[in-house]
C-alpha positions as CSV (number, residue, x, y, z in Angstrom):
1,X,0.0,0.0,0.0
2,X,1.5,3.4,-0.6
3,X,2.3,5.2,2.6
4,X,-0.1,8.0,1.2
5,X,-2.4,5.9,1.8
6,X,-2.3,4.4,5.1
7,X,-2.5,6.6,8.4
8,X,0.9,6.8,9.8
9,X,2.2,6.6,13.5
10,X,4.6,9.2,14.7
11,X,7.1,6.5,16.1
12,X,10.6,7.1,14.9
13,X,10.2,3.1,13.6
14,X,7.4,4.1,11.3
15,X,9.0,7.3,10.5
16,X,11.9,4.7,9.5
17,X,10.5,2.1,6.9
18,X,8.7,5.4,5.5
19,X,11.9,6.6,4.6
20,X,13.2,3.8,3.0
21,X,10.6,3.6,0.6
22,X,12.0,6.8,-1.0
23,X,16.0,5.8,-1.1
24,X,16.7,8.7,-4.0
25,X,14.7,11.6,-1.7
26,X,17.1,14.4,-0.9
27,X,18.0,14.8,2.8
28,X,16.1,17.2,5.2
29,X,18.1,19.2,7.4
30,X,16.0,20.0,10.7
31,X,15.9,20.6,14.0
32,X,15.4,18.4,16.6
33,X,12.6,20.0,17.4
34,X,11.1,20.0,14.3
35,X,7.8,18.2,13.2
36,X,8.0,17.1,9.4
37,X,4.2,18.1,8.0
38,X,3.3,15.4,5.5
39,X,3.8,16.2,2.0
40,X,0.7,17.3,0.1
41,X,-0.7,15.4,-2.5
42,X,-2.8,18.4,-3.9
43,X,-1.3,20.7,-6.0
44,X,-2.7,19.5,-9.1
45,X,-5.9,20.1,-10.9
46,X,-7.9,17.0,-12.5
47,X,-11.0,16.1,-14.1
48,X,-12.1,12.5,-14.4
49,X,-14.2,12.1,-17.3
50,X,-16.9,9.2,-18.2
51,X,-16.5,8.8,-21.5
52,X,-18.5,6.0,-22.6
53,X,-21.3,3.6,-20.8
54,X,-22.2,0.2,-22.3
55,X,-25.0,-1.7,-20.5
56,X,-26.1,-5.3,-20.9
57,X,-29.4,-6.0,-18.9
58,X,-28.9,-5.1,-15.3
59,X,-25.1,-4.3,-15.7
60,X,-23.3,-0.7,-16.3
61,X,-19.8,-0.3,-17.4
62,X,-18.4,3.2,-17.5
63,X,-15.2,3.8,-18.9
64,X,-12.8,6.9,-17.6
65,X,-10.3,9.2,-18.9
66,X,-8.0,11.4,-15.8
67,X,-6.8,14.7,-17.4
68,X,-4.2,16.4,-15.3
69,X,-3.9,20.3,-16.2
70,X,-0.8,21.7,-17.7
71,X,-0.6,24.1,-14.4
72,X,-0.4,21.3,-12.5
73,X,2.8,21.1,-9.8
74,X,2.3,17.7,-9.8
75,X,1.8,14.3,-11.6
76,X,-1.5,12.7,-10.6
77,X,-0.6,9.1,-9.2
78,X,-3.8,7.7,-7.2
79,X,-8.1,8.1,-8.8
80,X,-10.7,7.0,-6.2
81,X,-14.2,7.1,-7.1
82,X,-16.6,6.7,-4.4
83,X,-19.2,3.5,-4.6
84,X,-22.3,2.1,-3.0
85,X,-22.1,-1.1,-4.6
86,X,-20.8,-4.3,-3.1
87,X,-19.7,-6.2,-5.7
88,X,-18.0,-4.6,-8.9
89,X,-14.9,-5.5,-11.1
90,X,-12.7,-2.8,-12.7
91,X,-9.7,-2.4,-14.8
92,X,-6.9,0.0,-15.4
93,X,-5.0,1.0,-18.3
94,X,-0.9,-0.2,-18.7
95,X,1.3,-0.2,-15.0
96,X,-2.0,1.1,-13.0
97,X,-3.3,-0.9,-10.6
98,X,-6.9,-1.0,-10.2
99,X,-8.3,-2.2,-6.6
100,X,-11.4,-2.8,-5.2
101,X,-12.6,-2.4,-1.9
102,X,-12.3,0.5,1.3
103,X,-9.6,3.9,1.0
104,X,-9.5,4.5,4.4
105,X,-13.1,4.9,5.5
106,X,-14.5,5.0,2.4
107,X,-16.2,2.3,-0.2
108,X,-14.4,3.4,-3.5
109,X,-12.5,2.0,-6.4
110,X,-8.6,3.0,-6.6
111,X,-6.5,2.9,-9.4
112,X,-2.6,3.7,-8.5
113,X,1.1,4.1,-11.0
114,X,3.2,1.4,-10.6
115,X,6.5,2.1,-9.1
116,X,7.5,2.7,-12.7
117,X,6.0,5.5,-12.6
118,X,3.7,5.8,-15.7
119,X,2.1,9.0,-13.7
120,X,-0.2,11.5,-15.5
121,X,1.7,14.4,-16.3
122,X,0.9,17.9,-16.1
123,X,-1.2,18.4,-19.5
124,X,-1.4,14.4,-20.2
125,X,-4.7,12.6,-20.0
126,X,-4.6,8.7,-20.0
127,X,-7.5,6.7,-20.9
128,X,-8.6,3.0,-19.9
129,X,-9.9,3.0,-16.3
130,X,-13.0,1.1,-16.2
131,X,-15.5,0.3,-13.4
132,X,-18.4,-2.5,-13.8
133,X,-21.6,-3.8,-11.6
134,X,-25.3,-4.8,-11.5
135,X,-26.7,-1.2,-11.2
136,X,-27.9,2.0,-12.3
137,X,-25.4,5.8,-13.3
138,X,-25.1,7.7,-10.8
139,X,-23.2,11.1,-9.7
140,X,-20.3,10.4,-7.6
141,X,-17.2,12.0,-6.0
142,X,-13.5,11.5,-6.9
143,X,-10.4,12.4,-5.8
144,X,-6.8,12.4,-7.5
145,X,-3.6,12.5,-5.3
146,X,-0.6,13.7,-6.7
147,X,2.9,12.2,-6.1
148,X,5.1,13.6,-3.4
149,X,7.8,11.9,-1.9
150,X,8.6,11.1,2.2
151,X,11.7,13.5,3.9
152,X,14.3,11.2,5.1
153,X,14.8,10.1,8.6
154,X,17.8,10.8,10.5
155,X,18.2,9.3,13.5
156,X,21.1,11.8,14.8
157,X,18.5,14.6,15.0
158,X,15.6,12.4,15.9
159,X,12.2,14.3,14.9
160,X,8.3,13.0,14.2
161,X,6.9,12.8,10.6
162,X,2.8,14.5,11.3
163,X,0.6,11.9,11.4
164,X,-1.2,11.7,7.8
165,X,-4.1,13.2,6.6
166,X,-7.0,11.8,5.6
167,X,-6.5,10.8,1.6
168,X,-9.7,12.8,0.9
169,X,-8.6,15.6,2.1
170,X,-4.8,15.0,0.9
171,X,-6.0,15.3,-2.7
172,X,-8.4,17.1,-5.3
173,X,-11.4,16.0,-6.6
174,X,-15.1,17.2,-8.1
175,X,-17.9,14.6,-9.1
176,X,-17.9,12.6,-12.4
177,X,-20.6,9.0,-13.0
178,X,-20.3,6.3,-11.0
179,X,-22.3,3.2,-10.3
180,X,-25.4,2.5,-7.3
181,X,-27.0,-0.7,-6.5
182,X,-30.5,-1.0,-8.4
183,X,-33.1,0.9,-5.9
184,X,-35.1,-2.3,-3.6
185,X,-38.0,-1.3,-5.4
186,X,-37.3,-0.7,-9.4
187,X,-41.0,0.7,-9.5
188,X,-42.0,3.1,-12.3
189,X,-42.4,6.0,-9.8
190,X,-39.4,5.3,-7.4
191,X,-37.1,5.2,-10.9
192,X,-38.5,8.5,-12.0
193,X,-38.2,10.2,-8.5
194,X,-34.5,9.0,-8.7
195,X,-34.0,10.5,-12.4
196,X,-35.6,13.4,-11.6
197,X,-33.4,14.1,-8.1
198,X,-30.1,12.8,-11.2
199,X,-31.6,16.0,-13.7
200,X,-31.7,18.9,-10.8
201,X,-28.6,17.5,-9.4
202,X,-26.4,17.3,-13.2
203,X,-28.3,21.3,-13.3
204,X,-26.3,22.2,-10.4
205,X,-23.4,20.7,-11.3
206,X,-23.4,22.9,-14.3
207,X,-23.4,19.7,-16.3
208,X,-26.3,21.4,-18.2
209,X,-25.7,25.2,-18.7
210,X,-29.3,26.4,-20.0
211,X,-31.9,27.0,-16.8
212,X,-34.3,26.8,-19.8
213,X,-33.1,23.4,-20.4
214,X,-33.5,22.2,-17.0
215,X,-37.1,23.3,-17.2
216,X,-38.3,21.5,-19.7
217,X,-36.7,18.5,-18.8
218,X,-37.8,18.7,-14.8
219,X,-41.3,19.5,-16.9
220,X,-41.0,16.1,-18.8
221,X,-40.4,14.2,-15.8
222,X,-43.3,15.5,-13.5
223,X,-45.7,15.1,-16.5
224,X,-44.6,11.8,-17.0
225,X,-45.2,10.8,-13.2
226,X,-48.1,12.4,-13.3
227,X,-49.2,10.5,-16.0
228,X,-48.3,7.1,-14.3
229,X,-50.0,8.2,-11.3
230,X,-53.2,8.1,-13.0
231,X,-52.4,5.1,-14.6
232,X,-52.0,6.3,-18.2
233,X,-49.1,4.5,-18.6
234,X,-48.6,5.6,-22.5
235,X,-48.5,8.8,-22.3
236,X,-46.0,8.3,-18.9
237,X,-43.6,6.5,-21.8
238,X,-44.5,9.4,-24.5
239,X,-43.2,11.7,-21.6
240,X,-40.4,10.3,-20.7
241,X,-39.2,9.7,-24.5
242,X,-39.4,13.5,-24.9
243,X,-36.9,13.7,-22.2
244,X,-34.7,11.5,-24.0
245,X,-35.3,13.6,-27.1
246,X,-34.8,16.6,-25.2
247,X,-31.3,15.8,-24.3
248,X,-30.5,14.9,-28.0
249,X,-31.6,18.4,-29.1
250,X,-29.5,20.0,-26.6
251,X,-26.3,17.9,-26.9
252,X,-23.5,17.6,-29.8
253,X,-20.2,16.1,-30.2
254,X,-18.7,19.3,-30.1
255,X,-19.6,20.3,-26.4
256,X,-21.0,23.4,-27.5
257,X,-24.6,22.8,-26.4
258,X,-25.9,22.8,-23.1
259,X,-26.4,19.4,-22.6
260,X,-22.3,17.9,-21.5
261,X,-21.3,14.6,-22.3
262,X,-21.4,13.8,-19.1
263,X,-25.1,14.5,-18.5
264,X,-26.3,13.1,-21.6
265,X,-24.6,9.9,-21.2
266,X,-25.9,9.8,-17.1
267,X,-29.4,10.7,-17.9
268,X,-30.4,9.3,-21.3
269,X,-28.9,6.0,-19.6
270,X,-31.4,6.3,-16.8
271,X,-34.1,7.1,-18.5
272,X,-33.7,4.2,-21.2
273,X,-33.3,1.7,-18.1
274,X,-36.8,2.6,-17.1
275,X,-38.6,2.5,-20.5
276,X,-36.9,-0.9,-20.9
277,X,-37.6,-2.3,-17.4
């Protein structure tokens, strides 16, 4: 595990095998009554971008691409994306390291270089991270930590390396598509609730630019519950279809319409689960 990752004790042992994980670090000169701070991992800026979603039946797989910025200080090194789901597989492009399970005290996926190094640079973006699982797109948080490396110990002027922060807060991050567990009850109503909460939220995120837009897609929505409601359950699908053909309207290759990528893959996705299920 990479010592950014774990939570580290101030023992002059710990302090130790930290340092001789970074052999070619330059010596620190300090005090002895000096506390090392713990190198931060977030002076970069990222965006982690869903670029395509395939689904067959129940199961979603989203496929990512990390963009560092060219004004980054640092290469990015470790991508967490936050997820509800249990049981998921995922896969990372060449010398990453994809692995599933808890960062810390968090469920998430983690991809992490190799000692190699094959970091994102400062104005590189790699492609090939994927994430799969029975479930449904949702909006979830990431974070990417950037590579530092640990001062070296010297045990002639003995001093304490600061315990470490948390890796969410030792990192940037924003919100990109993830994957949650199909809702307990995949009833019309509760789906379109959940797509409806997915629209407002993607309008917030600025993920679709035009209020106007929102509007008329928060309009479809509601008419389309509405409609299910009273248990006209065609029109409920003719609703929801002009949802679906709202977002096409309002979305191009180019990025220059209001809809992004990112919401039009999220939503349209959502909304096609339901009229199929």
């Amino acid at each position: 595990m990479d010592p950014g990752l774990a939570l580290v004790t101030s023992s002059p042992r710990a302090a130790l095998l930290l340092a001789a994980a970074c052999l070619a670090c330059p010596a620190v000169r300090v005090a002895a009554q000096d506390s090392i701070p713990w190198p931060a991992g977030n002076r970069l800026t990222a965006t982690v971008t869903a670029e395509s979603i395939s689904v067959r039946g129940d199961t979603i797989r989203i496929w990512y691409a990390l963009s560092n910025a060219p004004t980054s200080a640092q290469s990015a090194r470790h991508l967490a994306i936050r997820t509800s789901v249990r049981q998921y597989r995922m896969g990372a492009p060449g010398r990453w390291h994809a692995s599933p399970g808890v960062v810390q005290d968090s469920t998430a996926a983690l991809w992490t270089a190799l000692f190699s190094r094959p970091d994102v640079q400062p104005g590189q973006m790699l492609r090939g991270f994927w994430l799969e699982a029975v479930g449904l797109p949702e909006i979830a948080a990431f974070r990417v930590q950037g590579r530092y490396e640990m001062p070296v110990y010297n045990d002639s002027l003995p001093w304490l390396i600061k315990q470490a922060p948390s890796f969410w807060a030792n990192s940037v991050g924003g919100f990109t598509t993830g994957i949650e567990p199909l809702p307990s009850a995949a009833d019309w109503d509760v789906l379109l609730q959940r797509l409806r909460r997915l629209s407002d939220r993607a309008c917030a995120l600025a993920w679709i630019t035009s209020a106007e837009v929102c509007n008329r897609l928060g309009t479809a929505l509601d008419q389309s519950a509405q409609a299910f409601a009273q248990g006209n359950k065609g029109p409920a699908r003719t609703r929801l279809r002009s949802f679906i053909a709202e977002l096409a309207a309002q979305h191009n290759a180019a990025g220059s319409l209001p809809v992004s990528h990112a919401a039009m893959r999220l939503l349209t996705t959502n909304a096609e689960y339901i009229l199929a299920h």
